[in-house]
N, C-alpha and C positions, 0 to 999 in steps of 0.2 A: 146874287141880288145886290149884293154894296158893289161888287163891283160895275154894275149898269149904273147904279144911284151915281156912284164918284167919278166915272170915265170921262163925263162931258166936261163937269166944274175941273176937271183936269188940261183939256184942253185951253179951256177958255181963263180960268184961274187958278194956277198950280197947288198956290195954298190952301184955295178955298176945297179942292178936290180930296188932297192929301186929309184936310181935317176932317172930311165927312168919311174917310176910309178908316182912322185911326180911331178915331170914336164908335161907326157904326159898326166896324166886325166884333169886337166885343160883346155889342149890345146881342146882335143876332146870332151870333153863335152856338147860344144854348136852344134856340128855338129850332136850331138847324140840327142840333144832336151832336155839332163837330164839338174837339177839345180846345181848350185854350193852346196846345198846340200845334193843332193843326191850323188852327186863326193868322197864330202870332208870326208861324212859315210863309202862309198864305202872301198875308200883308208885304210881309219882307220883300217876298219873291217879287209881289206885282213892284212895289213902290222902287225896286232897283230896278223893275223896265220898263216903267211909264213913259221917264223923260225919253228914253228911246222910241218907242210908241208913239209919243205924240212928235216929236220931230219926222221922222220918218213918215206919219199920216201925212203931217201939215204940208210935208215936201212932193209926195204924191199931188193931193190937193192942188197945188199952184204948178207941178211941171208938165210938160207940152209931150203929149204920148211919145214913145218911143224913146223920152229922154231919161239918160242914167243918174238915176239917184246914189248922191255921194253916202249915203248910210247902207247903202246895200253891198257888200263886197263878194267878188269872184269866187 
């Protein structure tokens, strides 16, 4: 759920995405039944492969089919 909420503000504004991920898993965590550390993993994990996620989309996004994208390797 935070993470659908934060994916977009991530592409569009990295800060503004990262703040609504570090604030909301917190809040929702306890409604979800997970521990504060399965959260604080969570978070870690995505927030180290976002910037690659969103480069990697953005790069799909604008290349011409067929064409190799320099984030993908062999």
């Amino acid at each position: 759920m935070v993470f659908i909420a934060s994916s977009r503000p991530i592409m569009s504004e990295p800060h503004m995405g990262a703040e609504l991920l570090v604030r909301g898993a917190p809040e929702s965590a306890p409604r979800l039944g997970l521990s504060a550390l399965a959260v604080g993993l969570t978070v870690v994990a995505f927030g180290t492969s976002a910037p690659e996620w969103g480069r990697t989309s953005d790069q799909f996004a604008q290349t011409v089919p067929n064409e190799k994208s320099p984030q993908i390797l062999k």
